[in-house]
Each structure stands twice: as structure tokens, then as C-alpha cells.
ZAFILO-593537 format. One record per residue (C-alpha): residue in three letters; x, y, z; residue number from 1. Coordinates in steps of 0.2 Angstrom, whole numbers, always signed. Example, Ala and Ser with C-alpha at 12.3 -4.5 7.8 and 13.67 -1.06 7.14 Angstrom:
<sites>
{site "ALA" {+62 -22 +39} 1}
{site "SER" {+68 -5 +36} 2}
</sites>
This chain:
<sites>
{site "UNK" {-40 -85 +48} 1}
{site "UNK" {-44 -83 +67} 2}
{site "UNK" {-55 -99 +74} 3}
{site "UNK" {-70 -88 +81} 4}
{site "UNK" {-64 -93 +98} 5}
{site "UNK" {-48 -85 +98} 6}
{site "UNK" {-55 -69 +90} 7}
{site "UNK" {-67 -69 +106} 8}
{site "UNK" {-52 -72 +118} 9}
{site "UNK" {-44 -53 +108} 10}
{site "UNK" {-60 -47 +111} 11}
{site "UNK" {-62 -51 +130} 12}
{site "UNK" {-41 -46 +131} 13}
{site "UNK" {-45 -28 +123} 14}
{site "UNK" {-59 -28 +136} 15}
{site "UNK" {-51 -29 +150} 16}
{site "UNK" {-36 -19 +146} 17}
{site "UNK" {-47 -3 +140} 18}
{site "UNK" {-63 -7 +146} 19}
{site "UNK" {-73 -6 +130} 20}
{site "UNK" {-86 -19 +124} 21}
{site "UNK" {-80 -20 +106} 22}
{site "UNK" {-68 -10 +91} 23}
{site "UNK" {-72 +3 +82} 24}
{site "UNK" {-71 +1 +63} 25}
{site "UNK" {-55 -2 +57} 26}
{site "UNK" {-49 -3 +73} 27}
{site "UNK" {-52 -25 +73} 28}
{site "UNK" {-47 -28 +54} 29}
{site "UNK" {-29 -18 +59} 30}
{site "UNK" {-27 -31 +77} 31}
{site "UNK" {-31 -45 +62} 32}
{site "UNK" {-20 -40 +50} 33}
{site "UNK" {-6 -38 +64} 34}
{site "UNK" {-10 -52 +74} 35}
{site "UNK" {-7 -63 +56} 36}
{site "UNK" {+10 -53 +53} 37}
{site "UNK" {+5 -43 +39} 38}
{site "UNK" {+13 -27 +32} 39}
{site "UNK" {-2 -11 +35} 40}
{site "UNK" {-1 +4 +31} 41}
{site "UNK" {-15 +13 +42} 42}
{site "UNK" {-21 +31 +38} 43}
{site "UNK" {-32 +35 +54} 44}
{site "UNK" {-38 +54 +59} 45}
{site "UNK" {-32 +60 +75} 46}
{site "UNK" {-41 +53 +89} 47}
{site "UNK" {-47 +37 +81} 48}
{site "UNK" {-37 +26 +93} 49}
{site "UNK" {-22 +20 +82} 50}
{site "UNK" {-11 +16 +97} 51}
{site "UNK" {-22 +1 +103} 52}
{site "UNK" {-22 -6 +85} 53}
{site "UNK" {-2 -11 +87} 54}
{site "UNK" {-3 -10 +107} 55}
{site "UNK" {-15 -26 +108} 56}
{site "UNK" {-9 -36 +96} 57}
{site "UNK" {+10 -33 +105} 58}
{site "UNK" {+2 -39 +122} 59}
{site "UNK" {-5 -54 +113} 60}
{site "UNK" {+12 -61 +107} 61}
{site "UNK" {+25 -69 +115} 62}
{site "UNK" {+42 -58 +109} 63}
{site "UNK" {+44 -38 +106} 64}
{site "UNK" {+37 -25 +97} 65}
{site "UNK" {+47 -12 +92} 66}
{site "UNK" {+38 +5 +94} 67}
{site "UNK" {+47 +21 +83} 68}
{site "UNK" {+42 +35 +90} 69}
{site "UNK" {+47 +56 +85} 70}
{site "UNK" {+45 +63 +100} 71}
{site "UNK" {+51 +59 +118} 72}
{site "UNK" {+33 +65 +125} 73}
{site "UNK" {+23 +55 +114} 74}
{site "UNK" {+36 +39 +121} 75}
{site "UNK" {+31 +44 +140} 76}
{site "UNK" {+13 +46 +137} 77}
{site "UNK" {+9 +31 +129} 78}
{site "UNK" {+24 +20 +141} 79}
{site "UNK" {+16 +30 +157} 80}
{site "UNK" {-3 +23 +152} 81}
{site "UNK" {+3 +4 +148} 82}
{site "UNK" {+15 +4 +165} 83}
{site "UNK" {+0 +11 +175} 84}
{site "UNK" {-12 -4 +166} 85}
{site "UNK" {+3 -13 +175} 86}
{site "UNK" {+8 -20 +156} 87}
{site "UNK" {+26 -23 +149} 88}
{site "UNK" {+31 -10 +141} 89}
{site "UNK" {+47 +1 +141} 90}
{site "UNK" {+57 +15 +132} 91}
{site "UNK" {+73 +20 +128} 92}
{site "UNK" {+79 +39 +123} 93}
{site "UNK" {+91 +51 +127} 94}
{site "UNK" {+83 +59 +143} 95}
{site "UNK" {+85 +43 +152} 96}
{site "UNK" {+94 +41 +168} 97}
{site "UNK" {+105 +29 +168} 98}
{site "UNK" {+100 +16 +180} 99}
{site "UNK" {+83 +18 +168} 100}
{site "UNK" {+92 +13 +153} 101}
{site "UNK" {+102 -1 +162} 102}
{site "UNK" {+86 -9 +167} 103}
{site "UNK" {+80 -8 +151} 104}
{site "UNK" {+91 -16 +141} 105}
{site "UNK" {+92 -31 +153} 106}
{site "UNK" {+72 -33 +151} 107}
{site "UNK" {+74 -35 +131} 108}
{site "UNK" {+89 -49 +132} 109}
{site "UNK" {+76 -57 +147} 110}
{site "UNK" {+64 -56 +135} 111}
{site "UNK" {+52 -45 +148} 112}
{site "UNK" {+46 -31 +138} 113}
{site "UNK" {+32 -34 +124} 114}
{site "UNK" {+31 -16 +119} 115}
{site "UNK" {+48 -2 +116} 116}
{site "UNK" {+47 +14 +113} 117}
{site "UNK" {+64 +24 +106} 118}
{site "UNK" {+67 +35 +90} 119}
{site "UNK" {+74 +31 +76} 120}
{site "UNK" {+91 +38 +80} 121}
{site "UNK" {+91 +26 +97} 122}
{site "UNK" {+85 +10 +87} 123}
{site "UNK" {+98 +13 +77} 124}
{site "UNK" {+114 +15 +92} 125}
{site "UNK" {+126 +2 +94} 126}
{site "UNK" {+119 -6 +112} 127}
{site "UNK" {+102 -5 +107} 128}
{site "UNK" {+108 -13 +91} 129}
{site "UNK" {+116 -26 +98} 130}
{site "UNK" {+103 -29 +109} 131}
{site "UNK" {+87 -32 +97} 132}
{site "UNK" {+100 -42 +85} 133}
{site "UNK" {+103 -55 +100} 134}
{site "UNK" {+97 -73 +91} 135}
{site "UNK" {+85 -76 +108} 136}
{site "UNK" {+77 -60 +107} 137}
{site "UNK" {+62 -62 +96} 138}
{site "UNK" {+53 -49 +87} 139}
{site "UNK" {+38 -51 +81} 140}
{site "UNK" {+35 -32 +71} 141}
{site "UNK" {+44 -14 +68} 142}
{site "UNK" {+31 +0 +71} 143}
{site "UNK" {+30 +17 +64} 144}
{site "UNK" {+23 +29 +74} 145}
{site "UNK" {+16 +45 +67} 146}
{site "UNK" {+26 +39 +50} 147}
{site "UNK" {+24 +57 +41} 148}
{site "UNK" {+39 +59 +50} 149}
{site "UNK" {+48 +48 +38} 150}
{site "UNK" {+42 +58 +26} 151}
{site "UNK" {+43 +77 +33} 152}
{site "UNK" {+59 +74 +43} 153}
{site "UNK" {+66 +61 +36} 154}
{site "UNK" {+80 +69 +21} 155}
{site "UNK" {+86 +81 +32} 156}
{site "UNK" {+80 +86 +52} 157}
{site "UNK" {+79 +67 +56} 158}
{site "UNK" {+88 +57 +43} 159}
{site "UNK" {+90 +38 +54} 160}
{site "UNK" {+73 +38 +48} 161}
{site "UNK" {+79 +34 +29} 162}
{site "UNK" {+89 +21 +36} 163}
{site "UNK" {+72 +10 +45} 164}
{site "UNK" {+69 +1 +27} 165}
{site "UNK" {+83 -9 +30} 166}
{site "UNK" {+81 -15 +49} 167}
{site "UNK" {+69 -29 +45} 168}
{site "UNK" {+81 -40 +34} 169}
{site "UNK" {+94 -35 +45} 170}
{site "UNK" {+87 -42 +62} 171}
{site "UNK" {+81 -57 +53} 172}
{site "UNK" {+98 -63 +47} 173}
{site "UNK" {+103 -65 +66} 174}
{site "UNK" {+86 -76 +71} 175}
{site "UNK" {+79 -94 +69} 176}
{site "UNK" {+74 -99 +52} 177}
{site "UNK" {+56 -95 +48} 178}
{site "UNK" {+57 -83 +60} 179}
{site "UNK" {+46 -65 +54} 180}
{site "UNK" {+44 -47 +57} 181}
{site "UNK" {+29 -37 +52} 182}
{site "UNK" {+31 -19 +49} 183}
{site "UNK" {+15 -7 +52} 184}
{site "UNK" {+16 +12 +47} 185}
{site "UNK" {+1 +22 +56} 186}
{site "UNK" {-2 +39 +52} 187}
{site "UNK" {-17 +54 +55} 188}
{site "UNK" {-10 +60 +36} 189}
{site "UNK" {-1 +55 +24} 190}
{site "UNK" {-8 +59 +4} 191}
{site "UNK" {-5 +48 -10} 192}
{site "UNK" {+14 +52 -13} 193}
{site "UNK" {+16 +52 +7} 194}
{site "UNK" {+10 +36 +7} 195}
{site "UNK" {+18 +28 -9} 196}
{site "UNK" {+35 +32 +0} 197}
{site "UNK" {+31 +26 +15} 198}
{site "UNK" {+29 +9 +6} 199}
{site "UNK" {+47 +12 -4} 200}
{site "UNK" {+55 +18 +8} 201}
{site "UNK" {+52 +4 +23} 202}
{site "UNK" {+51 -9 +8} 203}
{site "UNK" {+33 -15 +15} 204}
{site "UNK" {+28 -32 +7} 205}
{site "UNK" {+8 -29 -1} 206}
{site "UNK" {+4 -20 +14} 207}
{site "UNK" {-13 -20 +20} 208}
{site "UNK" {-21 -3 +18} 209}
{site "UNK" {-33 +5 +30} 210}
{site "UNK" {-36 +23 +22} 211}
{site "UNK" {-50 +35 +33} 212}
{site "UNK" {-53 +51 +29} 213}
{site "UNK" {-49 +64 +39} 214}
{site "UNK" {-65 +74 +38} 215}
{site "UNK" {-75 +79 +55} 216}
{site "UNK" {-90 +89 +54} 217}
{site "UNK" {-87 +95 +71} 218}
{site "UNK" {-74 +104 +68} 219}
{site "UNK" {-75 +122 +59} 220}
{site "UNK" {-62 +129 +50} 221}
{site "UNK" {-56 +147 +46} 222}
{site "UNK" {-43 +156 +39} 223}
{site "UNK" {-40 +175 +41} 224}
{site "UNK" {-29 +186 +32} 225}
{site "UNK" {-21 +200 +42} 226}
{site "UNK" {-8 +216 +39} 227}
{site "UNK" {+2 +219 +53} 228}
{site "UNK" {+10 +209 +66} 229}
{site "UNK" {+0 +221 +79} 230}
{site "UNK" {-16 +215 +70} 231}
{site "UNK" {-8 +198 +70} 232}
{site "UNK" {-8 +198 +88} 233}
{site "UNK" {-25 +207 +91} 234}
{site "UNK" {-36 +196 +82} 235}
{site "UNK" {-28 +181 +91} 236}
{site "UNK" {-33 +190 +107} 237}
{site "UNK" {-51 +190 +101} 238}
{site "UNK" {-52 +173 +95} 239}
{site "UNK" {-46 +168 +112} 240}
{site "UNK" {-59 +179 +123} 241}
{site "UNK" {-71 +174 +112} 242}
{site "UNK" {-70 +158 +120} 243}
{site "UNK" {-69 +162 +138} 244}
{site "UNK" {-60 +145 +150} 245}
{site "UNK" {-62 +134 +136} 246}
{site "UNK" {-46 +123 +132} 247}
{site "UNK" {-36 +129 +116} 248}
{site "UNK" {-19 +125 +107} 249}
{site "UNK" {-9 +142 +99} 250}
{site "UNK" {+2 +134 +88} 251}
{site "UNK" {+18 +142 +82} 252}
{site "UNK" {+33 +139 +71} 253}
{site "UNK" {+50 +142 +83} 254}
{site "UNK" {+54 +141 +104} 255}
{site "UNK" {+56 +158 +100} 256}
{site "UNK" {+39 +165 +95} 257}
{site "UNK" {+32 +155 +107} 258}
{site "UNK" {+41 +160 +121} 259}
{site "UNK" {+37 +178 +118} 260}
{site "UNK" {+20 +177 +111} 261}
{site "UNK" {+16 +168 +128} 262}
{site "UNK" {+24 +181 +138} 263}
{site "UNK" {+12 +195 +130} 264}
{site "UNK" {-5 +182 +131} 265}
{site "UNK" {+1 +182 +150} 266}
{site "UNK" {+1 +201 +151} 267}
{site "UNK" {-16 +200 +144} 268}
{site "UNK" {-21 +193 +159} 269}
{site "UNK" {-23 +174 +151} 270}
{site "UNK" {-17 +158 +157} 271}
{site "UNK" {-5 +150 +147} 272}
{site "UNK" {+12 +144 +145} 273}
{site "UNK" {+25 +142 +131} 274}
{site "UNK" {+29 +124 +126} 275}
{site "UNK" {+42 +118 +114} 276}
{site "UNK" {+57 +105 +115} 277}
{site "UNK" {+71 +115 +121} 278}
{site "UNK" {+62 +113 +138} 279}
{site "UNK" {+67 +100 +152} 280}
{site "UNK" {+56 +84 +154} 281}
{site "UNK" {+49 +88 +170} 282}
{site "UNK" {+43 +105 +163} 283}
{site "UNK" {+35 +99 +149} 284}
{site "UNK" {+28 +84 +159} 285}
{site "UNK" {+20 +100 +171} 286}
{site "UNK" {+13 +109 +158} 287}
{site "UNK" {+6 +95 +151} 288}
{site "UNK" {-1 +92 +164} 289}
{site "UNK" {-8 +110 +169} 290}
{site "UNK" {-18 +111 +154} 291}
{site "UNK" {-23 +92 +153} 292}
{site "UNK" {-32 +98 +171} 293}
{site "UNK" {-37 +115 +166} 294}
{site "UNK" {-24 +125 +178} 295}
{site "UNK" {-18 +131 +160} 296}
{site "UNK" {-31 +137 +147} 297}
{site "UNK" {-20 +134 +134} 298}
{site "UNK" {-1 +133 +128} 299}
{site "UNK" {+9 +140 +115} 300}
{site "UNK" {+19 +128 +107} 301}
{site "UNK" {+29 +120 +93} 302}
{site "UNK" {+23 +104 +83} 303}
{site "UNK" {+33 +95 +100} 304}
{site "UNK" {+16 +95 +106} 305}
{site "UNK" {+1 +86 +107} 306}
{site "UNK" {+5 +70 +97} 307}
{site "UNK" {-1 +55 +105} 308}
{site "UNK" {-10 +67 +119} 309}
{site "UNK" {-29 +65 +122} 310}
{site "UNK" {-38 +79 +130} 311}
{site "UNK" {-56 +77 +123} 312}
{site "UNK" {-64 +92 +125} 313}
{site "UNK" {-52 +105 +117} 314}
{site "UNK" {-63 +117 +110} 315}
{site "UNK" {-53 +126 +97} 316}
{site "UNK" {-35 +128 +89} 317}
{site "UNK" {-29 +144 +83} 318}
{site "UNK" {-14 +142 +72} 319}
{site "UNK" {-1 +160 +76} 320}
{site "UNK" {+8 +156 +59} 321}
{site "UNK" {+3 +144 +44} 322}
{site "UNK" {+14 +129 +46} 323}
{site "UNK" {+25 +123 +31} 324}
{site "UNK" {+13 +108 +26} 325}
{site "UNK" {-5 +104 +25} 326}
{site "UNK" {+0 +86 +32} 327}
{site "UNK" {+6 +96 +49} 328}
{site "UNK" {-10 +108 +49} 329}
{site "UNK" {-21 +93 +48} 330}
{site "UNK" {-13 +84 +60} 331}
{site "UNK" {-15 +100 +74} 332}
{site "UNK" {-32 +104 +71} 333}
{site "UNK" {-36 +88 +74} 334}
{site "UNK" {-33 +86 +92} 335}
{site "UNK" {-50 +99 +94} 336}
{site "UNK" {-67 +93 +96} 337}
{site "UNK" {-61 +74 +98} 338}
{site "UNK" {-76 +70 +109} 339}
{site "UNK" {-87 +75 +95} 340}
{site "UNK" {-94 +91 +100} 341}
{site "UNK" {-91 +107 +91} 342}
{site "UNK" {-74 +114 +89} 343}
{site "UNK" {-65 +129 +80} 344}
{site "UNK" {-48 +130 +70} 345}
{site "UNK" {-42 +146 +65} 346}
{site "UNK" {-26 +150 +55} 347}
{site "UNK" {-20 +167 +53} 348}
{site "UNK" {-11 +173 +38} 349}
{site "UNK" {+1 +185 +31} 350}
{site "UNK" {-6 +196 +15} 351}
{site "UNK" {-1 +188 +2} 352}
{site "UNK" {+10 +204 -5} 353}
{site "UNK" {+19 +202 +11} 354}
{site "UNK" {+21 +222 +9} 355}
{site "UNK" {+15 +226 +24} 356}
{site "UNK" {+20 +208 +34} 357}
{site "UNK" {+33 +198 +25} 358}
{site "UNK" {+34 +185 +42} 359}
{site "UNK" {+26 +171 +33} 360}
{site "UNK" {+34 +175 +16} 361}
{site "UNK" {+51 +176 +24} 362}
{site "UNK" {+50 +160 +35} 363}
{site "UNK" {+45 +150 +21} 364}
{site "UNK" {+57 +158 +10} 365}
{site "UNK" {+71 +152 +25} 366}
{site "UNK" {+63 +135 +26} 367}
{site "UNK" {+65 +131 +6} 368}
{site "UNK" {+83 +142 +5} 369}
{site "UNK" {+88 +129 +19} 370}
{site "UNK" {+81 +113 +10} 371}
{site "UNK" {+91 +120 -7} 372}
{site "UNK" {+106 +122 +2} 373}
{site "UNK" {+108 +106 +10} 374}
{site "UNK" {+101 +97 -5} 375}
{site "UNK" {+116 +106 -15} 376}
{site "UNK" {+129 +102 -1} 377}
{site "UNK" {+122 +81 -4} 378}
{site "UNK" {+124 +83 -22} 379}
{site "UNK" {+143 +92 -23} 380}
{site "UNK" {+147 +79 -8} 381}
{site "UNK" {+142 +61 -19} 382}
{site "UNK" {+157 +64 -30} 383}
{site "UNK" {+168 +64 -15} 384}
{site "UNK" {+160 +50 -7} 385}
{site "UNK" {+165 +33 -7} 386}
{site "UNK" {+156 +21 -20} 387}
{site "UNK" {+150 +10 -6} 388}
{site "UNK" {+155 +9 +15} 389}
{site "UNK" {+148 +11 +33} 390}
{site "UNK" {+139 +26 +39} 391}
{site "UNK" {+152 +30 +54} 392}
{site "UNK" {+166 +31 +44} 393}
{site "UNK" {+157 +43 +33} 394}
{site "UNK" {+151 +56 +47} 395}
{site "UNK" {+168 +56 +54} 396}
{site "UNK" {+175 +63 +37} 397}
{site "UNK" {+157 +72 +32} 398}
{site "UNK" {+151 +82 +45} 399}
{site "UNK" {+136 +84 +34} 400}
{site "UNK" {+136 +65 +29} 401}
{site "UNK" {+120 +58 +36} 402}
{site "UNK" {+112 +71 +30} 403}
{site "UNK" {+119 +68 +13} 404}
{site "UNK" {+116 +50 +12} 405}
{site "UNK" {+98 +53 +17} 406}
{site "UNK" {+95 +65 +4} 407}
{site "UNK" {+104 +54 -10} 408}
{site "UNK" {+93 +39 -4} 409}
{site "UNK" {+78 +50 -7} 410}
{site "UNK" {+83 +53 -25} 411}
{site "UNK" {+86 +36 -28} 412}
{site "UNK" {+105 +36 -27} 413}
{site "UNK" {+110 +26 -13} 414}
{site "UNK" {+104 +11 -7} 415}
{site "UNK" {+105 +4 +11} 416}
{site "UNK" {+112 -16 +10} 417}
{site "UNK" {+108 -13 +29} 418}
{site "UNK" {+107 +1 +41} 419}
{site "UNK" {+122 +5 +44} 420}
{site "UNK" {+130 +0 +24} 421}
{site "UNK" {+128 +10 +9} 422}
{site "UNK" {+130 +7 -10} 423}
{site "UNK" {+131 +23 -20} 424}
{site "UNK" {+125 +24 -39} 425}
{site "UNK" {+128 +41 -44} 426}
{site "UNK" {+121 +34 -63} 427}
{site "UNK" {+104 +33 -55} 428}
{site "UNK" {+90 +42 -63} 429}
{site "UNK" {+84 +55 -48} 430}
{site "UNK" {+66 +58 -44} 431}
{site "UNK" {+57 +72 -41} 432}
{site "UNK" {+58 +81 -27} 433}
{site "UNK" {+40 +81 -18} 434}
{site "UNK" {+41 +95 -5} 435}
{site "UNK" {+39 +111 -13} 436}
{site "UNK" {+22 +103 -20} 437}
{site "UNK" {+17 +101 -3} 438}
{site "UNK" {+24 +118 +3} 439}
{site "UNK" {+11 +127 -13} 440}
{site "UNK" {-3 +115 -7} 441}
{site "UNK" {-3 +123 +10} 442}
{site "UNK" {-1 +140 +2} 443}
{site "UNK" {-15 +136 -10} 444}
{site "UNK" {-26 +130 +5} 445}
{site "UNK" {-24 +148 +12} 446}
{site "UNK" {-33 +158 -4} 447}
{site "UNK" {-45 +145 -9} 448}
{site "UNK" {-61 +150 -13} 449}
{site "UNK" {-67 +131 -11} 450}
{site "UNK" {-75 +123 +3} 451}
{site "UNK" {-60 +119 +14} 452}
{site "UNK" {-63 +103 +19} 453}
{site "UNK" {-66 +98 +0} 454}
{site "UNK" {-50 +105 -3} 455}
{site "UNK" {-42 +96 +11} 456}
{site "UNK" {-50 +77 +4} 457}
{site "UNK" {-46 +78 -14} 458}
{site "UNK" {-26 +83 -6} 459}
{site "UNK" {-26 +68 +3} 460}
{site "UNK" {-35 +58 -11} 461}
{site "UNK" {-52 +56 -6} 462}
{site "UNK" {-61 +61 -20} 463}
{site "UNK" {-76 +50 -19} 464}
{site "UNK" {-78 +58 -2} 465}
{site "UNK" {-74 +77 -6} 466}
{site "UNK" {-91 +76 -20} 467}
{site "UNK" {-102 +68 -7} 468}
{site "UNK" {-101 +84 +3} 469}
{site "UNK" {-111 +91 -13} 470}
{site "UNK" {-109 +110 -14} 471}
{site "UNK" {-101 +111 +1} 472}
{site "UNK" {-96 +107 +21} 473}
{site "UNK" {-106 +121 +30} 474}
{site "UNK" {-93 +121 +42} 475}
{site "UNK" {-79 +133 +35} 476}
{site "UNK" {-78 +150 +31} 477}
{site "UNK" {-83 +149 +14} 478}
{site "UNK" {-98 +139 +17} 479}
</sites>
């Protein structure tokens, strides 16, 4: 337990740094729990301020955080406001120039940075490795930043992420006895079975929990069925004019459709831009910046943007195609109406026939052919390999190695003594594959006839909080 006296001197640190008077609930129980090396696991809606809740504690300690992060804009964001408070903090990824990198890597073996930022994939790279595994580097916790991604990502876009379970016991082997290494997963969403494997699969040790529900009263919702791509496109264009220059997100599945929807919203005479991840740095940091100053309306853009961005008065989100998950749809509506005035979310759907549109029928089919596919691939390539061994060797045999061990782990068949060595057991009893579940959640979400925010709470577990909204939110279209 804190002495009152050092819980003041956080307070007066958190002051400074941030400029505010005090937390905002469970914003101090989180920099307690951290501060005391505690496992968490913290479910917080967008905008609540998560970051500052592992960014404090970081600054407070001697040693280094580690910081995984999914997205190199999120990294930059977050690197660019901590450098500019003129704190220690640094990233690593694979836009980086080289002098950058250099640089670095020498401030974690000098023991200068409190707070890195790389992906899973980087954490996981041989000079990085070697780096963090040095005895006189300290590390004081492994934080997972928008951790959904583990779960979303991690079998088989993204599968280092499988691999993060093992990192702790790892890096303590090479430091001084006694030495610990807390590890804090912070999400906007994660439902039950999100969150139970979370806790397998980073092997978190009685985590603390902090569980807030993601419901905001500010923020309406509506979804609208339409017949044709033409009508697709048309009702998005009245949605928009409907709010004349105030700040949106369009959010859509691929670079493609983004690239061309934007091009025909510019022909409408609008001010926007496409956005997605196959652009260069210094255009995304542009457009960012564009519409985080209003020289851009809006953007059209992937699920690359707006994760750790704070624009307050974003007025309304229209969403061009459903995404896959409910998890992803409540993490982008979220980033509306964070100063706590009203804002709208729309999503526009396919009929359900798919007769006269089969776009969202078809992408989804694509989506869940591919997921079979490379889950049959996994299965046919655990005869061929070895009982146990390094992950190198197997991905110069296997081009689709990785993949396959990540999707093996998920079912319970392979088991990471550390990150980079398997054991295979091919007798192991395989669980149940969670993601279509979630995929017929989302497409249940779009034909209810329940309140949607009800419907929304009870998916992510809060029933208690779902009944207390009675007969109803008042804030979607069925209320």
C-alpha cells in the first residue's frame, strides 16, 4: 500500500505532466495497480484516457516499459506528445531511418528511455531482442496496447502476437534475482471470451480487472439497409450534407474502396481524402493532420486510422461497409462525440438476400473462406512439423510456418517454452474456434429489433448494465 505521501507526490507528477487536478475513475486504481507490479487487465471506452494509466507509472520508475503497439501511427502519436512534454520516450518500427534506430537502441542499453514503443514483430527481432535481454537493462512491465489485436490479428494477419505469452519468463531469466516484470493489457473492447484469452494467452498472473462499459449516451446509433451500390453511395452523400463542416470518419474495409469512394466524395464537391496503410508516413502524418485542424472535413479510411487519435469534437461516423466484428465497430464509433456532446454513428448495410447487393455477403464470405483455408493449411502442415524447435528454422522450410504455429497455439497445440521455441502436441484436445461467433454477432447486431446499445452491453458482458437502460436507450434507431 502507498504511504499517503507518495501517492500525493503521483498526484502532483500527473499534474504537471498533463495539467489536470486529479484522475478520473479507474484511471488512479490502474497507476496503483501498476505502480505495485501488478498484472491488469483494463477494458476502457475510447477516449477514457488509457494511455496515461501505463504512461505515468513508466515515468515514475526507474528502468523501461515496453510499450506493443499495432499500428506505426498510433506509435508516433503517442511518442510525438511524450517527446514534446520533453519526457523519455522512444520507438522503434520499420519506417525508421537508420541513424533513428541507431540512436535508439543505444538509449535502451544507456538505460535513457522510460517508455518504447514497437510492434510485436520488432519486439520480437534479433537486435531488439538482444537488446531488452541485456542483464543491466531493467524492465519494469510489457504493455499491450489496443490488445483486441492479439485476439483479432493474432492467429493469422499478425501472428508475433501469439508469441508475447512467453516474453516475460524469458527476459527474466537474463536479470538479477528478484527482479519482476508486470504485464498490462488495455483495450476499448474486448467481451468475455476476448478477455479470458487475453489472460491465457499473455499467461497474466490474477490480473487486476478494470471492466467499463462502453455505453455513451451522446452517441446515436443507426443502421440502414440499402439495395444497390448507387443507393449505397447516395445515402452516404446525405448523411454527410446533412452535417454541413462538421468533422466525420468514413470508414471502409480495403485501400481500394477507400481510394475510390474518396475520389467520387471529392467530385461531390467535398473535402476529404483517402487514408489507409499502404500510404507513406509523411502522407498520413499530413492528412492527419488536415483533418485534426479542419483543412479536411473528413477521411476515408481503413481500421489504420484513428487508434490512439484524439480529436474531440467529431460529430459523426458513418461506416461505408459493416466491419467483420462488433469489437472493431465499437472501437470506430467511439472516437465521435468524445467531448461529450452529441454525436451520430451510421452503418450502411447490404439486404440481407444479397440479391440485389451481394458486396457485404461476398466480402464476408472472402474473409471466412480465407480464415478456413489457412486454418486447413496449419492443420495438414502439424504432421510435417517437427515435434519441437525454433521458429526460424521452421519459416525457412514453411513459407506459411508462423502462421501455422500461430494458429496451432490458438487450439491448444503448441506451446511456446519461450518466444522463439515451440513444443508440439498434436494429442492436444483443440478448442473451439471463436471467430465466426463473433462474425454472426456483428451480423445479428445489424437486424436486431433490440435497442442497440442493449444489444451491444449484454455482447460485451454487461448485463446488469444493459437492464438499467429499462425499455430502452432513446438514442438508436429503434428507440
Amino acid at each position: 500500500m502507498q504511504s499517503i505521501d507518495a501517492w500525493e507526490n503521483v498526484k502532483l507528477a500527473f499534474q504537471n505532466i498533463w495539467g489536470y487536478s486529479d484522475f478520473r475513475p479507474p484511471q488512479g486504481e490502474i497507476v496503483r495497480a501498476l505502480l505495485k507490479q501488478q498484472d491488469a487487465l483494463i477494458v476502457m471506452p475510447t477516449g477514457g484516457g488509457k494511455s496515461i494509466c501505463f504512461q505515468l507509472p513508466a515515468l515514475l520508475q526507474t528502468g523501461l516499459t515496453i510499450v506493443v503497439s499495432p499500428l506505426v501511427a498510433l506509435m508516433e502519436n503517442q511518442v510525438q506528445e511524450l517527446r514534446e512534454k520533453g519526457l523519455p520516450a522512444g520507438m522503434l518500427h520499420g519506417e525508421l531511418g537508420k541513424s533513428d534506430r541507431a540512436a535508439t537502441l543505444k538509449a535502451i542499453e544507456s538505460g535513457k528511455l522510460r517508455l518504447l514503443y514497437l510492434s510485436p514483430e520488432t519486439l520480437l527481432s534479433k537486435p531488439v531482442w538482444e537488446r531488452i535481454s541485456q542483464p543491466q537493462v531493467q524492465i519494469n512491465g510489457l504493455i499491450l496496447d489496443e490488445a483486441h489485436c492479439l485476439v483479432q490479428w493474432g492467429e493469422t494477419f499478425r501472428p508475433a502476437y501469439r508469441r508475447l505469452g512467453a516474453v516475460r519468463s524469458a527476459l527474466l531469466k537474463s536479470k538479477a534475482e528478484g527482479s519482476q516484470i508486470a504485464i498490462a493489457a488495455f483495450t476499448a473492447t474486448a467481451d468475455p471470451v476476448t478477455q479470458t484469452t487475453l489472460e491465457r494467452v499473455l499467461q497474466l498472473r490474477s490480473p487486476q480487472k478494470f471492466l467499463i462499459n462502453p455505453y455513451r449516451p451522446n452517441l446515436k446509433l443507426q443502421v440502414k439497409t440499402i439495395c444497390t451500390p448507387r443507393g449505397r453511395r447516395k445515402q452516404l452523400l446525405k448523411f454527410i450534407q446533412s452535417h454541413p463542416q462538421k468533422s466525420g470518419l468514413v470508414y471502409v474495409r480495403t485501400r481500394k474502396d477507400s481510394e475510390e469512394l474518396a475520389e467520387w466524395l471529392q467530385k461531390q464537391g467535398l473535402s476529404t481524402a483517402a487514408y489507409h496503410a499502404g500510404l507513406t508516413p509523411k502522407v498520413r502524418r499530413t492528412l492527419e493532420g488536415d483533418w485534426l485542424h479542419g483543412k479536411l472535413q473528413f477521411v476515408v479510411c481503413t481500421c489504420a486510422f484513428g487508434m490512439g487519435i484524439n480529436k474531440p469534437d467529431v460529430r459523426w461516423i458513418a461506416h461505408f461497409h459493416p466491419p467483420l466484428l462488433l469489437s472493431e465497430y465499437v472501437q470506430e464509433i467511439g472516437r465521435a462525440g468524445r467531448d461529450g456532446k452529441v454525436a451520430e454513428a451510421l452503418m450502411l448495410v447490404s439486404e440481407p438476400t444479397g440479391w440485389l447487393d451481394p458486396e457485404d455477403k461476398q466480402r464476408q464470405q472472402f474473409f471466412q473462406s480465407q480464415e478456413l483455408k489457412q486454418r486447413q493449411i496449419a492443420q495438414q502442415l502439424s504432421d510435417r512439423l517437427p515435434s519441437q524447435g525454433n521458429i526460424e528454422a521452421v519459416c525457412r522450410q514453411f513459407p506459411q510456418g508462423e502462421i501455422a504455429l500461430s494458429l496451432l497455439h490458438g487450439t491448444g497445440q503448441v506451446q511456446w517454452q519461450d518466444p522463439f521455441h515451440y513444443i508440439l502436441n498434436r494429442a492436444a484436445v483443440t478448442q473451439k474456434i471463436t471467430q465466426n461467433l463473433a462474425v454472426q454477432r456483428m451480423n445479428q447486431y445489424m437486424t436486431t429489433k433490440q435497442c442497440r446499445w442493449q444489444f451491444i452491453l449484454e455482447s460485451f458482458g454487461f448485463s446488469v448494465e444493459a437492464k438499467s437502460l429499462g425499455k430502452g436507450c432513446g438514442y438508436c434507431d429503434h428507440c
